[in-house]
C-alpha positions as CSV (number, residue, x, y, z in Angstrom):
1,X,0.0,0.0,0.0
2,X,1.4,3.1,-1.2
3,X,-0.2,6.7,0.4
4,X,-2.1,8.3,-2.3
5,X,-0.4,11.6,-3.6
6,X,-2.5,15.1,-3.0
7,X,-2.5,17.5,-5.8
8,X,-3.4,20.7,-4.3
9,X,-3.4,22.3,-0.4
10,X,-5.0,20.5,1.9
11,X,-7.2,23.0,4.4
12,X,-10.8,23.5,5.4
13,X,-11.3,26.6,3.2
14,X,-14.1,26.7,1.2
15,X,-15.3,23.4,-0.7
16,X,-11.7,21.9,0.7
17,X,-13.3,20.9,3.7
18,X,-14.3,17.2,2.3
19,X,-10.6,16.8,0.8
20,X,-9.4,17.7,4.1
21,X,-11.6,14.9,5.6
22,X,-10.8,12.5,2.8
23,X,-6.9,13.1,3.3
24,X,-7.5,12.4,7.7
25,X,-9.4,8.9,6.7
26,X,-6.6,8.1,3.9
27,X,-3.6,9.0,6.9
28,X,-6.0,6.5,9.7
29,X,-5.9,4.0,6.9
30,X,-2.4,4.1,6.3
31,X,-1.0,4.4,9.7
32,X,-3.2,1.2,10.9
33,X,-1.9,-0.6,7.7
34,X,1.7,0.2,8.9
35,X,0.4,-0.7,12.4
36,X,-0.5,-4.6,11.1
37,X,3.3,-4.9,9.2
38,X,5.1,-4.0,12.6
39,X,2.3,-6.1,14.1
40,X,3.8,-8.8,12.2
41,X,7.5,-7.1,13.7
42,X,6.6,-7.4,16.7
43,X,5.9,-4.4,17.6
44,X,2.2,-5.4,18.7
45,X,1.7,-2.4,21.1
46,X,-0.4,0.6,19.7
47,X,-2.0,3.8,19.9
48,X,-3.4,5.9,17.5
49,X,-5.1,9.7,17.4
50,X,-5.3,12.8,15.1
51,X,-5.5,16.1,15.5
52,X,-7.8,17.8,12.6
53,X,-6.5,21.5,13.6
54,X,-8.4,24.6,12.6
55,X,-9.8,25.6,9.5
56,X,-6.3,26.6,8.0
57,X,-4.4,23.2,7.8
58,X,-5.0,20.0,7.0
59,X,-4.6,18.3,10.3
60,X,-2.1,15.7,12.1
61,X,-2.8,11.8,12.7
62,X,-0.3,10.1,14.5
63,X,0.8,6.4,15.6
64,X,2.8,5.0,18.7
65,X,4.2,1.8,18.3
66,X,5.9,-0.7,20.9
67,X,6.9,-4.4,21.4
68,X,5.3,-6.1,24.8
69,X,7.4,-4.7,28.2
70,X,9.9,-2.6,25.7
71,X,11.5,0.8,27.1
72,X,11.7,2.3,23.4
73,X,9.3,2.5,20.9
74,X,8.4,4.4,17.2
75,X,6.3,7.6,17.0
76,X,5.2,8.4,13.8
77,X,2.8,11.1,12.5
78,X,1.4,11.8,8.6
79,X,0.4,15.6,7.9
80,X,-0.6,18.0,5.3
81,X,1.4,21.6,5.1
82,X,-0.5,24.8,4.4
83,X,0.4,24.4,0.7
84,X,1.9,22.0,-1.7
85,X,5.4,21.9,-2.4
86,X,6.1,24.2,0.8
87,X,6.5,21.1,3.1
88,X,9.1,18.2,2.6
89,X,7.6,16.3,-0.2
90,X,6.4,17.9,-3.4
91,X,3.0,17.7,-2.4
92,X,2.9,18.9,1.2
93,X,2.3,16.0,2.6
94,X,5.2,15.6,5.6
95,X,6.0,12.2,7.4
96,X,8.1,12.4,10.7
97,X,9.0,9.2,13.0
98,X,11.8,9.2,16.0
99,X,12.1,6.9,18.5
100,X,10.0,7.2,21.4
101,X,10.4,6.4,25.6
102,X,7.5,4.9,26.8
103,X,6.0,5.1,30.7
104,X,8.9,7.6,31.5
105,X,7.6,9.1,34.7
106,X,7.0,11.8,35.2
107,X,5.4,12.4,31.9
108,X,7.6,15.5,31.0
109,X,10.6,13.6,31.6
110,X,10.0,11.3,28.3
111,X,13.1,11.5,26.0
112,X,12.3,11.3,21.8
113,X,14.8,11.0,19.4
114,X,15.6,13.1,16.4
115,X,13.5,13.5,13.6
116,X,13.8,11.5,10.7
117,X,11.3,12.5,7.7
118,X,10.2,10.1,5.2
119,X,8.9,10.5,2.1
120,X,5.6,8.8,1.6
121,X,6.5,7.6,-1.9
122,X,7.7,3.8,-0.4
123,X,5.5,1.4,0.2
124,X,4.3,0.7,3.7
125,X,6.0,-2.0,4.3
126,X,10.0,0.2,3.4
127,X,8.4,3.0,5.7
128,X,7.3,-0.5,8.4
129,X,11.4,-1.3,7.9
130,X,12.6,2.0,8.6
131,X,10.1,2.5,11.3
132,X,11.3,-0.9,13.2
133,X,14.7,-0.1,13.2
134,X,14.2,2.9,15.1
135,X,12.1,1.3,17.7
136,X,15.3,-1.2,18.1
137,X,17.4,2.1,19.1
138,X,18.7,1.5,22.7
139,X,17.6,4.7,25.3
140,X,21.1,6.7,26.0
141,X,22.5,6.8,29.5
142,X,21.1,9.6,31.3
C-alpha cells in the first residue's frame, strides 16, 4: 500500500473541507496498515489519534508503536502543510518518525529522538522497515 499523492493544499477553506476529511481517513488507513506490518515485527503495542487542527491546515494523525514490556518504541505522524510543495515532499504531505520512551515518569521527563522525515513515496512496508529499526534504538544513558 502506497499513500495516495495530493494535488493541491489540503485545508478546510471553502469546498476543501471534504478533501481535508478525505486526506485524515486516507492518513488512519495508512498508519493502521503500517500498524499490522510492525504487528507482524513485533511491535504489537499501539495507539493511534489525530488532531484535525483549525480551518487553515489539513490536520495531524499520528501512531505510537511498541513491542510487549519494551523501554523504546516508534512515534510516527502523517500531515498535510499549508500548501503543496512548501512542506518536505512535493505535495505537502510531511512524514516524521523518531524513537519514542515509553512510561517515562513523570510524563515531562520522556526523551524522543531526532526527527527522521520520510517520504511517503515507499510502500508501507519500506516506511514498516525503517520505522522498526528505530524502535530497536537502545535509550542513552542519562
Amino acid at each position: 500500500m502506497k499513500f495516495p499523492i495530493q494535488q493541491r493544499p489540503i485545508n478546510g477553506y471553502d469546498d476543501n473541507q471534504p478533501r481535508k476529511d478525505k486526506f485524515m481517513r486516507e492518513a488512519t488507513k495508512f498508519l493502521k496498515a503500517l500498524g499490522k506490518i510492525l504487528a507482524l515485527r513485533g511491535l504489537t503495542e499501539a495507539k493511534y489519534s489525530k488532531n484535525a487542527g483549525g480551518i487553515a491546515c489539513g490536520g495531524d494523525v499520528y501512531a505510537e508503536f511498541y513491542k510487549p514490556n519494551a523501554d523504546v518504541g516508534v512515534y510516527i505522524t502523517i500531515g498535510a502543510d499549508i500548501g503543496a510543495g512548501l512542506g518536505r515532499n512535493a505535495d505537502g504531505i510531511h512524514c516524521m518518525t523518531r524513537w519514542i520512551e515509553r512510561n517515562a515518569a513523570p510524563k515531562r521527563s520522556r526523551r524522543d529522538g531526532s526527527n527522521v522525515w520520510l517520504k511517503l513515496d515507499k510502500d508501507a512496508e519500506d516506511i514498516a522497515e525503517a520505522c522498526e529499526k528505530i524502535a530497536q534504538t537502545p535509550l542513552p544513558a542519562i
